[in-house]
N, C-alpha and C positions, 0 to 999 in steps of 0.2 A: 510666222503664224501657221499653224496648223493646218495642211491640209485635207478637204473634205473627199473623196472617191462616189458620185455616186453613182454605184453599178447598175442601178436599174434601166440605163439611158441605153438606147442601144448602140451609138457612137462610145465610148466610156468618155466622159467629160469631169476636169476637175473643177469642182466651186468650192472657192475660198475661204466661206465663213459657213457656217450654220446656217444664220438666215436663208443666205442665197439657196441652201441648198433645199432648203423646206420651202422656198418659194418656188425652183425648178420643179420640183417633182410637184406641189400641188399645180404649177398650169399644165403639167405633162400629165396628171391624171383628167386635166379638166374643171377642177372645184374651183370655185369661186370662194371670194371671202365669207360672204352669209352661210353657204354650207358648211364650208370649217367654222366659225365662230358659231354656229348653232349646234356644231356635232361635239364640238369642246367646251361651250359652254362661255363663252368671252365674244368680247365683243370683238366687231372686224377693226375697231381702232386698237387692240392687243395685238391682233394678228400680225398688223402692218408695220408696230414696232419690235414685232419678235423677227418679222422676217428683214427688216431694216437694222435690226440688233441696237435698238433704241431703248435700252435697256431699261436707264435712267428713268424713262416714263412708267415701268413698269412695279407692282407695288414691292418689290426685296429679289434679292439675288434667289434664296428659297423658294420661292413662288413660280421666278424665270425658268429654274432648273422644273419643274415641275411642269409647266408649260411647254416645254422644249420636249421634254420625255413623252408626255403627250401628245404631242402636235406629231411628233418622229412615230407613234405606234399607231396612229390612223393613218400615216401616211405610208407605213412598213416600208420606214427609213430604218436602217442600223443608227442605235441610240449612241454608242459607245465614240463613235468620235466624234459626234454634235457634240454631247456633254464635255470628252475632251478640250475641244475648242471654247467652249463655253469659258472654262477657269482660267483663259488667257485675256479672253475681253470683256467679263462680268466689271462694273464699278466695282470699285473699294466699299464696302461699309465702314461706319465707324465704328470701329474697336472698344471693346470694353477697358474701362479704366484699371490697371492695376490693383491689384488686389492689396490692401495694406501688408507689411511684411509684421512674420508673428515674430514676436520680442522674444530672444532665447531664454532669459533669466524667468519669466513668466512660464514658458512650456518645463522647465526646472520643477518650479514650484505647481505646476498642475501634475507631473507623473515621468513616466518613462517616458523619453528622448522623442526619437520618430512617432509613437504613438500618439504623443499629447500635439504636436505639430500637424499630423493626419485631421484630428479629432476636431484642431481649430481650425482648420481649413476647412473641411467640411462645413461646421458652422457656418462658417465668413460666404460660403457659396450657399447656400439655405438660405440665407437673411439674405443676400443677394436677387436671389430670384423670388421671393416672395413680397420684397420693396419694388421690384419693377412691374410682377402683374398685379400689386395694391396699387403701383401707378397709373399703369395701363385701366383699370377698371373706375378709378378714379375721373382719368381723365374724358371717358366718353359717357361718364355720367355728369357732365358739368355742363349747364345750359351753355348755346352759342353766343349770348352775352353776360356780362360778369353780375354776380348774384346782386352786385348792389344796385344797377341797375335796373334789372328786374323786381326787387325788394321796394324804390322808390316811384316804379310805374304803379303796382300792387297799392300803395299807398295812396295813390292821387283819385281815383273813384272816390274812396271813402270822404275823403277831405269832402270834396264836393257835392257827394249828398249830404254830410251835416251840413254844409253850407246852404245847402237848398230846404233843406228840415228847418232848419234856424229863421230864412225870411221868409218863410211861409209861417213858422210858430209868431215870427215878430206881427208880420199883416193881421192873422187871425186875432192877437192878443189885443191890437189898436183897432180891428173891428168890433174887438165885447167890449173895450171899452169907449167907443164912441155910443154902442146901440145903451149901455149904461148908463151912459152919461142921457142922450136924448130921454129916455124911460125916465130919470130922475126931474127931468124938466118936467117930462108930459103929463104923468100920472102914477103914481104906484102903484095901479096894477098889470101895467106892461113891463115890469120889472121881470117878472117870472117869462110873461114870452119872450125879453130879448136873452133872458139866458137860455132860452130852451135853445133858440135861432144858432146862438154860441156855439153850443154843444157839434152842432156837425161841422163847423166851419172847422174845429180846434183837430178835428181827426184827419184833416185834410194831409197834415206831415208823412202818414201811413203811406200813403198812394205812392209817395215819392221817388224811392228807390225803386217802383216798378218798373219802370222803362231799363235798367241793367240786367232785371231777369229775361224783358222782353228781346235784349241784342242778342242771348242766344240761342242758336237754331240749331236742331236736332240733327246728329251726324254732317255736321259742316265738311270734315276734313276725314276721308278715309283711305287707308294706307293695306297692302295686297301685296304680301311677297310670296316671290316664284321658289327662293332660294333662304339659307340662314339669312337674317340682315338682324343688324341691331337698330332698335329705331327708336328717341326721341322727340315728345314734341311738347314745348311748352310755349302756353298763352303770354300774354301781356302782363296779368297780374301775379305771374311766375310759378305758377301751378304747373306742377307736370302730367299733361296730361295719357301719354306714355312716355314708358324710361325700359323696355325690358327688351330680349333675343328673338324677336320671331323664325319660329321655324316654317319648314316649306308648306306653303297652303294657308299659311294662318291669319287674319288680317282685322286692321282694330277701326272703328269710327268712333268718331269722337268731335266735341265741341267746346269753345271757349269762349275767351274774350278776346279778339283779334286785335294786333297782330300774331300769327303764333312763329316762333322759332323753331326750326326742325332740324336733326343731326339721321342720316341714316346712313348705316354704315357697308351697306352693299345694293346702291341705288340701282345699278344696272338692271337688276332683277328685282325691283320694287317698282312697282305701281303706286302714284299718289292719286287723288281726286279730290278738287276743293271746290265747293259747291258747283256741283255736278259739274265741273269740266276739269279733264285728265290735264296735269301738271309733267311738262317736261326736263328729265331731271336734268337732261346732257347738259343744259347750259351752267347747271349750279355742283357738276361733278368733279372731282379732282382725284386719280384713281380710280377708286372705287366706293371715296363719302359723297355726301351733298349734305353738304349745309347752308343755311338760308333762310330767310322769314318770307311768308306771305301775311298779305293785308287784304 
């Protein structure tokens, strides 16, 4: 393994990995974790597995090298044998799949030799990366539960107001005609009052679905980011009530039909609030999403 030198110490002492050596030098400057994770921008649970080299926890080998770089130029660490070390104990990512191999008889019939081979290979990596960020954009625009799901919650309201429309039209119908029926016994000229009587009973069905406009309440759920995040959040009846990138400063409120589902893709630095009290994300964080429903 690679060893680290670092000179700043006034004994010279050797540390072993990166980590160790970003964590020597930040207690020899004095910083605590909240000042480094406030001056880099992460959280002190990033910190603890960079300088632990807990890598695994952290979101890509890409990001780790980016963090390490970081972390090294606040701390006016020499970058170059941290990163060193780094390409010896980074995880494996998994590898991109084999590329199909191009068929000679075909590159024949498309042109010249190397050229036509160049020509479809290019292709083959075009359609490649534009099928994986169609997936990528695909997939964090896709509610936290599966659309049918959602599609069959969306459906049950309804059901049950015409259900409620229906025994109220039936009641109403078997009150005009009992009051019909009495009027025909009593007299023919309460005939005309008991349909008047009818008349408001029969509107009654209207009122009904009131009470679904009355469950919701004005900025229930409002969401405040510090930094980029992408944030989702959709109701019970699958309605999305945002789906889009908030940039820094920008923040949405918004209301439904509870429960809602929520995807946010840079929680650390997102502020939620749901009727009026602040929502903690750490518990619902994995990386850097939180996904989860509140009721």
């Amino acid at each position: 393994m690679t060893e680290i030198i670092d000179s700043s110490s006034a004994p010279q002492s050797v540390v072993h990995t990166a980590g160790a050596a970003l964590k020597a030098r930040r207690l020899e400057l004095g910083y605590s974790l909240d000042k480094v994770s406030a001056q880099l921008k992460l959280t002190p649970r990033q910190i603890e597995a960079i300088e632990s080299e807990r890598f695994d926890e952290l979101p890509g080998n890409t990001f780790v090298r980016g963090f390490v770089r970081n972390y090294a130029r606040f701390l006016d660490l020499p970058m170059a044998p941290l990163l060193a070390h780094l390409e010896t104990c980074l995880p494996q990512e998994r590898q991109q799949a084999a590329l199909p191999r191009v068929n000679e008889d075909a590159s024949v019939l498309l042109g010249s030799g190397a050229k036509a081979n160049t020509f479809l290979l290019g292709a083959v990596v075009t359609i490649g990366v534009a099928v994986g960020a169609a997936g990528v954009v695909w997939y964090l625009q896709q509610p936290v539960q599966p659309e049918l799901l959602a599609s069959a919650t969306a459906s049950l309201p309804k059901v049950v107001v015409l259900d409620e429309a229906s025994e109220v039209a039936a009641q109403s119908a078997s009150q005009v005609l009992s009051l019909q029926a009495s009027a025909v016994l009593a007299e023919p000229a309460s005939v005309a009052s008991a349909v008047a009587i009818a008349k408001p009973v029969a509107s009654a069905p209207v009122a009904a679905p009131a009470s679904a406009v009355q469950a919701l309440v004005p900025g229930e759920l409002t969401i405040a980011v510090q930094l980029d995040s992408w944030v989702q959040v959709q109701d019970s009846t699958g309605a999305k009530l945002v789906s889009e990138l908030l940039r820094p400063g920008m923040s949405r409120s918004v209301s439904g039909v509870p429960p809602y589902r929520l995807k946010i893709g840079n929680a650390p630095h997102t502020k939620l609030t749901f009727r009026n009290q602040i929502v903690d994300l750490t518990t619902y964080t994995r990386g850097d999403v939180a996904t989860f429903e509140l009721k």
